[in-house]
MILOLUM-693132 format. One line per 3 residues: number of its first residue (from 0); their letters; for each residue x, y, z of N, C-alpha, C. Coordinates in steps of 0.02 Angstrom, whole numbers, plus 50000, padded with zeros to 5 digits. Atoms other than C-alpha are relative to their C-alpha. Layout:
<atoms>
NUM> a> X:Y:Z:X:Y:Z:X:Y:Z ~ ...
</atoms>
This chain:
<atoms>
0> xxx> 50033:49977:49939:53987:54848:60082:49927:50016:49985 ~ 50069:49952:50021:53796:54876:60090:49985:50062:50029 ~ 50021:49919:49969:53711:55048:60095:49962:49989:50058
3> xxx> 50061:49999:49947:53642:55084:60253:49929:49997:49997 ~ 50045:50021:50030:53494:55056:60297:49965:50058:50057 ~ 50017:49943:49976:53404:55214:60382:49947:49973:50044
6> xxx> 50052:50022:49960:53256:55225:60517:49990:49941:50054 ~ 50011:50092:49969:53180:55073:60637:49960:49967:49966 ~ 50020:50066:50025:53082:54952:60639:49932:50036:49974
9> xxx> 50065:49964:50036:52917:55070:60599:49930:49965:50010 ~ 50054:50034:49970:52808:54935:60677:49997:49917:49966 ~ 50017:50053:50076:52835:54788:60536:50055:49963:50009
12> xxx> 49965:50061:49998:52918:54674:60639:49963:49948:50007 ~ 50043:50049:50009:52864:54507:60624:49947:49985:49931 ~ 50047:49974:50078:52768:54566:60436:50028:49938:49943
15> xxx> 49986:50033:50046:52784:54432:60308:50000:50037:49947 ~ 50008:49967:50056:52841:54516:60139:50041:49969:49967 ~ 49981:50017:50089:52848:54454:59943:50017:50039:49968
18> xxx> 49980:49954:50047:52970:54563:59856:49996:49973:49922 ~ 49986:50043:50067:52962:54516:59657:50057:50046:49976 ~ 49944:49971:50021:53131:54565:59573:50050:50049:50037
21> xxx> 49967:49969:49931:53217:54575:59750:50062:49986:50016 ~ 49930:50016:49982:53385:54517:59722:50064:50037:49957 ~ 49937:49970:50014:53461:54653:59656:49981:50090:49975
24> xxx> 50033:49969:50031:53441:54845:59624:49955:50023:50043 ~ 50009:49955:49945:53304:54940:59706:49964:49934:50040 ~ 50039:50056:49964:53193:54770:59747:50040:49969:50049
27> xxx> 49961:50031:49951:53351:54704:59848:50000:50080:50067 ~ 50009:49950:49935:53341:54879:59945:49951:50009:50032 ~ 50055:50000:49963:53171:54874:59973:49992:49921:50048
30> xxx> 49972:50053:49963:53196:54692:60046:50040:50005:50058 ~ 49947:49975:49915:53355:54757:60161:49953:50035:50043 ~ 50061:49947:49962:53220:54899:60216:49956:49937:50047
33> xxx> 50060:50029:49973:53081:54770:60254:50052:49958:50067 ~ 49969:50070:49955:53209:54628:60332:50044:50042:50063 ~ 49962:49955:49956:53327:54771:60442:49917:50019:50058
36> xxx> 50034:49994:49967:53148:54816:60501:49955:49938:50061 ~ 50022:50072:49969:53129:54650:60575:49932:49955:49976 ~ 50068:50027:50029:53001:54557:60451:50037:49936:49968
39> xxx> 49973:50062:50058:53025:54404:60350:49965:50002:49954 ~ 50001:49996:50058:53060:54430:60193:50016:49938:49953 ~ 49975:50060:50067:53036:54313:60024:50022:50063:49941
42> xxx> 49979:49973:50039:53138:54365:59906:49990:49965:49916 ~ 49991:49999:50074:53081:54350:59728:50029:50004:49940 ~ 49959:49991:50044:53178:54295:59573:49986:49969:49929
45> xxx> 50047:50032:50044:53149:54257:59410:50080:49946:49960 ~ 49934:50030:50027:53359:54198:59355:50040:50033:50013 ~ 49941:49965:49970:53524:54232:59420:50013:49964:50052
48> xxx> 49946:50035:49916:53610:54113:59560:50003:50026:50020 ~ 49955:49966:49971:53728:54201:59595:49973:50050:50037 ~ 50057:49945:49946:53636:54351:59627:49954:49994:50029
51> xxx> 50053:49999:49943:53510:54300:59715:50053:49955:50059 ~ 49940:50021:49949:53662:54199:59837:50021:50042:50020 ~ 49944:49923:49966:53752:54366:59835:49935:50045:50006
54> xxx> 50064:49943:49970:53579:54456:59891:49996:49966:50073 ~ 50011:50013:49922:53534:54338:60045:50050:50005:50036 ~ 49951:49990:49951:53693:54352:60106:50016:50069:50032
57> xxx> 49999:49935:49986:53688:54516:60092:49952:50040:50063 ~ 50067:49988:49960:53544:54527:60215:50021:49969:50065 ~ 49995:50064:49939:53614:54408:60344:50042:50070:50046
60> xxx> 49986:49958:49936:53637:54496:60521:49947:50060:50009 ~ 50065:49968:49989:53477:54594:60495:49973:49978:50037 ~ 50063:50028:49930:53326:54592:60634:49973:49956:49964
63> xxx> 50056:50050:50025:53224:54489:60508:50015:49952:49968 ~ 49970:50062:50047:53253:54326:60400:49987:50017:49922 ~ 50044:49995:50091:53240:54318:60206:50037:49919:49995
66> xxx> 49980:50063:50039:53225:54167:60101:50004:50029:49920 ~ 50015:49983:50084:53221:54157:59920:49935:49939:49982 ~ 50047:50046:50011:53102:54094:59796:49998:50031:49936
69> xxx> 49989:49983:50065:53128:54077:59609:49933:49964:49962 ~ 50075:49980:50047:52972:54121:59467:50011:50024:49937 ~ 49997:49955:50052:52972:54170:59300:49937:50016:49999
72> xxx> 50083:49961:49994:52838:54296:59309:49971:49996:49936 ~ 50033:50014:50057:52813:54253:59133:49956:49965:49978 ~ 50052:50086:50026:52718:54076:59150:49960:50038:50051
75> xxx> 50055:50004:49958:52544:54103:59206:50008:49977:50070 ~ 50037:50030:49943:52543:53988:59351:50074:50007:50068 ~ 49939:49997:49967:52714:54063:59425:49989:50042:50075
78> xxx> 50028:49947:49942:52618:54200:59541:49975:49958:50057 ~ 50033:50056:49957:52499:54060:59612:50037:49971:50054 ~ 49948:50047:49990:52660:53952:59654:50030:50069:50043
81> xxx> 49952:49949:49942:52749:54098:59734:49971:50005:50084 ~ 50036:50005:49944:52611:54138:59850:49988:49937:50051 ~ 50008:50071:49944:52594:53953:59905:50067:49999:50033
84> xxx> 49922:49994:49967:52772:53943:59949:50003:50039:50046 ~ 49989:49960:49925:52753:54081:60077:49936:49965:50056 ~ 50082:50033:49939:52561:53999:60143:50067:49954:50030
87> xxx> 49978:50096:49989:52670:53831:60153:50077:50036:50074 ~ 49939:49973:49939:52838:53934:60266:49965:50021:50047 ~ 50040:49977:49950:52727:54068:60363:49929:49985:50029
90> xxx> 50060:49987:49963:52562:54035:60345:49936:50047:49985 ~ 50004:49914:50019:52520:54214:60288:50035:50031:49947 ~ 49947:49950:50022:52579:54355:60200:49963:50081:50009
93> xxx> 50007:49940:49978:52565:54527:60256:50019:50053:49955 ~ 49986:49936:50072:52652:54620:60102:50026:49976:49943 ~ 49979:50008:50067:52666:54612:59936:50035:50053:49944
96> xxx> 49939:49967:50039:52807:54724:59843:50001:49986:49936 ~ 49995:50011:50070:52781:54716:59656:50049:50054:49969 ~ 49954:49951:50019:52942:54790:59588:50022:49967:49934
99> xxx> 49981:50036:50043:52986:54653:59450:49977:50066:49940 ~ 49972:49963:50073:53027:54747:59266:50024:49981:49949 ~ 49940:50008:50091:53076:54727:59089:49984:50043:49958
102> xxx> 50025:49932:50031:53102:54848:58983:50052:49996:49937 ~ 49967:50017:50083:53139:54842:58791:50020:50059:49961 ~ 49999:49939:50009:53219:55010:58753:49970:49996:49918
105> xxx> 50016:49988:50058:53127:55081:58592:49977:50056:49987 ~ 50014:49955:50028:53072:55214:58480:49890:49981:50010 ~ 50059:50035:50039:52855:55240:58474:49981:49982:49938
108> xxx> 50022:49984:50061:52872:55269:58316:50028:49935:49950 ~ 49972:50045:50042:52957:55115:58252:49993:49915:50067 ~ 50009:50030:49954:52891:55012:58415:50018:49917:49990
111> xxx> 49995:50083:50021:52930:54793:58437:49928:49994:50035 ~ 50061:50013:49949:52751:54766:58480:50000:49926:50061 ~ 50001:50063:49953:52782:54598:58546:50032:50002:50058
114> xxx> 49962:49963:49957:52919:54673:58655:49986:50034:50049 ~ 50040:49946:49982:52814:54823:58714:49942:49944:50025 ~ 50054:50029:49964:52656:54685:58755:50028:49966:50052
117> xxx> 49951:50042:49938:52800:54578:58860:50005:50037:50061 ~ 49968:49950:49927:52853:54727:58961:49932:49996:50035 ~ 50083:50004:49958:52653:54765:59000:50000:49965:50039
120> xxx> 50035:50073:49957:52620:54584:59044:50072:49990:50060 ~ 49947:50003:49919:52776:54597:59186:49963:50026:50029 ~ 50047:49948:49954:52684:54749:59244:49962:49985:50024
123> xxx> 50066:49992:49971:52530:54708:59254:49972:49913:50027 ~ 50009:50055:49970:52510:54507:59272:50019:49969:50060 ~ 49982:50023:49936:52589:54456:59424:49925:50026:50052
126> xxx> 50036:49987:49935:52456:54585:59530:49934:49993:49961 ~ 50049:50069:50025:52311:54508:59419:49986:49949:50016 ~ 49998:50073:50000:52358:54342:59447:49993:49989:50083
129> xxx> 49980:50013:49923:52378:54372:59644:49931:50032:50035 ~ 50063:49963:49974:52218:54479:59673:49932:49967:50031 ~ 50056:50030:49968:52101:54344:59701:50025:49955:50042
132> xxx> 49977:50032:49939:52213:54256:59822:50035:50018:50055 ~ 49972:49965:49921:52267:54404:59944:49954:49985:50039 ~ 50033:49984:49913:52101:54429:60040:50006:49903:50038
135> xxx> 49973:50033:49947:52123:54269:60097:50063:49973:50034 ~ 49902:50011:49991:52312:54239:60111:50004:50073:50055 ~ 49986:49938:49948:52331:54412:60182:49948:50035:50048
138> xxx> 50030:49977:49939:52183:54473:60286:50002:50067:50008 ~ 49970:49919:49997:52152:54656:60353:50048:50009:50020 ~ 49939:49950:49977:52285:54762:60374:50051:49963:49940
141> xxx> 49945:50001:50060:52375:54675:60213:50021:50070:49945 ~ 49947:49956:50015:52483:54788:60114:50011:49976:49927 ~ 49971:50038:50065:52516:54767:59918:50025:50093:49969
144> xxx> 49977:49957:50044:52635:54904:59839:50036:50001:49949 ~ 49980:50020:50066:52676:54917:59668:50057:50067:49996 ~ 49971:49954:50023:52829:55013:59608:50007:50050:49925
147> xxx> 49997:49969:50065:52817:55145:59464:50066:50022:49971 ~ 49957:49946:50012:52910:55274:59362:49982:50060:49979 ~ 50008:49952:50051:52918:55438:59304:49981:50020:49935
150> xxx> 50026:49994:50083:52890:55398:59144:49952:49949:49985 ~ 50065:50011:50025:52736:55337:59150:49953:50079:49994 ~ 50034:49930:50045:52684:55529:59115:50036:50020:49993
153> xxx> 49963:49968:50035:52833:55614:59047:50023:49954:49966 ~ 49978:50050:50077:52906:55556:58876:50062:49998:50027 ~ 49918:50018:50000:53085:55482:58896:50021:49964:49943
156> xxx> 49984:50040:50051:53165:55431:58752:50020:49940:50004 ~ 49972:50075:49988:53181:55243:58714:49944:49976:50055 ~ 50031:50030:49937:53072:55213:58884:49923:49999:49983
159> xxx> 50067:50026:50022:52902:55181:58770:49960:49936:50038 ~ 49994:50058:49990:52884:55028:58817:49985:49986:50086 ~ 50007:50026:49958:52897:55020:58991:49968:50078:50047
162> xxx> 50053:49935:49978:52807:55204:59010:49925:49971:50011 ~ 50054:50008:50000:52660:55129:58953:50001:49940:50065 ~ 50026:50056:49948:52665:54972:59068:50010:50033:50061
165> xxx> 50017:49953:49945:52691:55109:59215:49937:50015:50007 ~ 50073:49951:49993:52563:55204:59176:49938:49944:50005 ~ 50029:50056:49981:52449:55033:59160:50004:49975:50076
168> xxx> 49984:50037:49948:52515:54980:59334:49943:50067:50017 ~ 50027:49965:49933:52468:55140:59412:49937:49995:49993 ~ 50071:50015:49993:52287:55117:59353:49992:49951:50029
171> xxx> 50005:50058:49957:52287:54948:59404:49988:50009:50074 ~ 50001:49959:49954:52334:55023:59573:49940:50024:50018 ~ 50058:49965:49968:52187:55116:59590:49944:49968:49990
174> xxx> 50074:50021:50006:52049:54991:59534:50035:49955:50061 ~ 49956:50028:49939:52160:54865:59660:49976:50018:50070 ~ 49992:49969:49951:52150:54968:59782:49921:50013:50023
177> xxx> 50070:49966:49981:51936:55017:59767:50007:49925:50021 ~ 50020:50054:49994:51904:54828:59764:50025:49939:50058 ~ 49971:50014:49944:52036:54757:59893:50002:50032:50071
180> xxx> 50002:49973:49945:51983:54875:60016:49963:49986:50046 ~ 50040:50018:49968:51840:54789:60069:50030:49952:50052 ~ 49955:50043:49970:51954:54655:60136:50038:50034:50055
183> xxx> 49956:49943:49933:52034:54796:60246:50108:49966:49968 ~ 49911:49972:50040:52193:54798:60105:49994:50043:49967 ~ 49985:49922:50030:52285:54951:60061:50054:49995:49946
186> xxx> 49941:50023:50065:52355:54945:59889:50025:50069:49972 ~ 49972:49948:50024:52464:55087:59826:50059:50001:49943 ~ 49938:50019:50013:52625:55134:59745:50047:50049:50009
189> xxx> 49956:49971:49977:52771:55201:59741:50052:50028:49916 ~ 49962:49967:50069:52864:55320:59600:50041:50034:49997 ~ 49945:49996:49991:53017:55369:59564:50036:50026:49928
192> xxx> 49983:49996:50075:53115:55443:59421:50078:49982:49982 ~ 49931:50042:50024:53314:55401:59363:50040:49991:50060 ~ 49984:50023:49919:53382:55306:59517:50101:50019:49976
195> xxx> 49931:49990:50003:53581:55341:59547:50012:49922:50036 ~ 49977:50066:49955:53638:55161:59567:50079:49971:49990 ~ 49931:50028:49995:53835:55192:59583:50030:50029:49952
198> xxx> 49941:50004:50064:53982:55181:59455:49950:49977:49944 ~ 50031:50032:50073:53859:55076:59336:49966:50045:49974 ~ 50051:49963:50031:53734:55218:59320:50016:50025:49916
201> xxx> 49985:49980:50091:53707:55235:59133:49969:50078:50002 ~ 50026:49943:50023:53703:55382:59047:50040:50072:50050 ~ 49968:49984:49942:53841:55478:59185:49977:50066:49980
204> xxx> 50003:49949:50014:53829:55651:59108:49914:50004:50018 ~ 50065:49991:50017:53639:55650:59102:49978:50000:50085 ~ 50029:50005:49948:53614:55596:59264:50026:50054:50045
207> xxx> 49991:49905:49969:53730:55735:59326:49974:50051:50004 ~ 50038:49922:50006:53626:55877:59258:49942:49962:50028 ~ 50058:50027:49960:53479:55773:59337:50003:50023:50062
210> xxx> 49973:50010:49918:53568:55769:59508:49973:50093:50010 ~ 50014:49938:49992:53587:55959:59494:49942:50035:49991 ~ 50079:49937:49998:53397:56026:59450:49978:49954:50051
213> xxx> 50031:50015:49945:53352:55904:59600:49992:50052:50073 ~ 50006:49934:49927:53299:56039:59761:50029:49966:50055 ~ 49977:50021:49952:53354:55897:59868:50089:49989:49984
216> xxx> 49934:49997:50004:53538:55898:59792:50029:49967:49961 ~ 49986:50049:50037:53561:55750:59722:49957:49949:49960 ~ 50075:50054:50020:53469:55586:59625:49986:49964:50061
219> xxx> 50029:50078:49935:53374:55447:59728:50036:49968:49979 ~ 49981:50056:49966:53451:55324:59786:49958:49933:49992 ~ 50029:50043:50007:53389:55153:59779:49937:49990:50078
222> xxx> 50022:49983:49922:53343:55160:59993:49971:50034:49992 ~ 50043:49961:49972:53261:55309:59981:49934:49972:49984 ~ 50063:50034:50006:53130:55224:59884:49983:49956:50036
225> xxx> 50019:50046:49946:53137:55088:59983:49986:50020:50061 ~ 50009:49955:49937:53103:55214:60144:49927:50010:49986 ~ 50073:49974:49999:52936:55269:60072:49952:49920:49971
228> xxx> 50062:50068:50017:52876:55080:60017:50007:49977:50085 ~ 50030:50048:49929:52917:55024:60204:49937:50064:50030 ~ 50029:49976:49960:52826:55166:60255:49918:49997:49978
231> xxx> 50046:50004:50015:52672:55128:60162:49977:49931:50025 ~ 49981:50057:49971:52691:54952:60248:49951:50041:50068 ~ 50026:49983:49938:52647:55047:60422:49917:50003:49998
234> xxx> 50090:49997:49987:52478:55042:60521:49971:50048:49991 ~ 50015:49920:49994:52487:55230:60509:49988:50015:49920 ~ 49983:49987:50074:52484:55207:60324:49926:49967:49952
237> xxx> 50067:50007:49996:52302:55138:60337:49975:50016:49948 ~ 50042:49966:50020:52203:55268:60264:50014:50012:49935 ~ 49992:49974:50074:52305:55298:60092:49983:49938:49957
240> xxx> 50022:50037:50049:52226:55199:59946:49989:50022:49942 ~ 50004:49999:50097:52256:55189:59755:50037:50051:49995 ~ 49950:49966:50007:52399:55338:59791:50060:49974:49957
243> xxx> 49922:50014:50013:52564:55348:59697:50023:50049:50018 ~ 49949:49964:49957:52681:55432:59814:50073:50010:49940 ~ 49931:49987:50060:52836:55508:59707:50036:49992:50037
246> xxx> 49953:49984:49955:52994:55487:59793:50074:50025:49960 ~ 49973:49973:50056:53102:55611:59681:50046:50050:50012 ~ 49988:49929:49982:53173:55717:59801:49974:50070:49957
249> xxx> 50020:49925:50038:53069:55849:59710:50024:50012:49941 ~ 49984:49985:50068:53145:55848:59540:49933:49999:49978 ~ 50055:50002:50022:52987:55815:59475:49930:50076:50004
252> xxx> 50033:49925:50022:52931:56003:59520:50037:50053:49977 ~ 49948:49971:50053:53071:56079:59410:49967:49973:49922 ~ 50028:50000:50067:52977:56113:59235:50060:49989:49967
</atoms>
């Protein structure tokens, strides 16, 4: 069964949006979010059939359409190619969702550098590679939000690796955001710290005592994040630039 899907349409019907690493996880919720709100959604993949088959279906009977569209964000010229694929369907694109991830659990102290430069270059190449072909693909009032984590400033053990390529994004983010603004685009992101995604959630005990110092009760959810990226999507959502919005239910102000 899928999780509901909260709110309306928030204005972002008809919105063309490029999720990257949207077929499964929180990028498939932020996708349900965009496509329930009546937009057409591309859904971004880099491998996996199946799952990306068992994602669009998952979407079907929503207000909006999704397609797919498979990339390994790893080859240079895979971003380019994505973006044409939506000119060549819509025409346009109105949002861009950078959620794609890899993450090489490790120690700093005994780091795989090559590993640790991989994760980065997920992070940070795709909205590189796409920056000089929004303002004209997307136009004012385009939309590009990148998803973070928590641990791009608190230490988590093992999460070296893909702390630093956070914390890299969110700068990115904010030069993004001075320089794409002229174009009348609002680039932001969106942050988040140990998502509760079910029975699989690793680490069960841990995330328990998580759940409990949260003020809102429990962990996030995959949706909730996806609630505050559509809402950075809205016209009302204008004015914020180079922000990273936490969506943490408040754990994050528990020392």
């Amino acid at each position: 069964m899928n999780a509901p899907v909260s709110g309306g349409t928030l204005g972002l019907e008809g919105r063309v949006s490029l999720v990257t690493g949207a077929t499964r996880g929180l990028g498939l919720a932020v996708a349900r979010k965009l496509c329930a709100c009546g937009g057409d959604v591309v859904l971004g993949y880099g491998s996996g059939e199946e799952d990306a088959s068992r994602a669009l279906r998952s979407l079907e009977g929503l207000k909006g359409s999704a397609s797919l569209v498979r990339a390994d964000l790893r080859d240079p010229g895979a971003v380019p190619r994505m973006l044409q694929t939506v000119r060549e369907r819509f025409g346009r694109l109105d949002v861009l969702v950078h959620n794609a991830a890899t993450w090489t659990p490790m120690a700093a102290t005994a780091a795989d550098r090559g590993a640790l430069h991989g994760d980065i270059a997920t992070a940070l190449d795709p909205l590189l590679e796409a920056a000089a072909l929004l303002p004209e693909l997307m136009g004012p009032g385009g939309r590009v939000v990148a998803v973070s984590s928590t641990g791009a400033h608190q230490v988590v053990p093992g999460y070296v690796s893909l702390g630093l390529a956070k914390a890299a994004l969110e700068s990115l983010v904010r030069y993004l955001a001075v320089e794409l603004s002229e174009h009348g685009i609002a680039v932001n992101a969106v942050s988040t710290a140990k998502l509760d995604k079910g029975p699989g959630t690793v680490n069960g005990p841990a995330a328990a005592a998580l759940a409990a110092r949260t003020p809102a009760g429990r962990l996030t959810v995959p949706s909730d994040v996806a609630d505050v990226v559509a809402l950075l999507c809205t016209d009302e959502a204008a004015w914020l630039r180079g922000q990273v919005l936490t969506a943490d239910g408040g754990l994050g102000l528990r020392s």
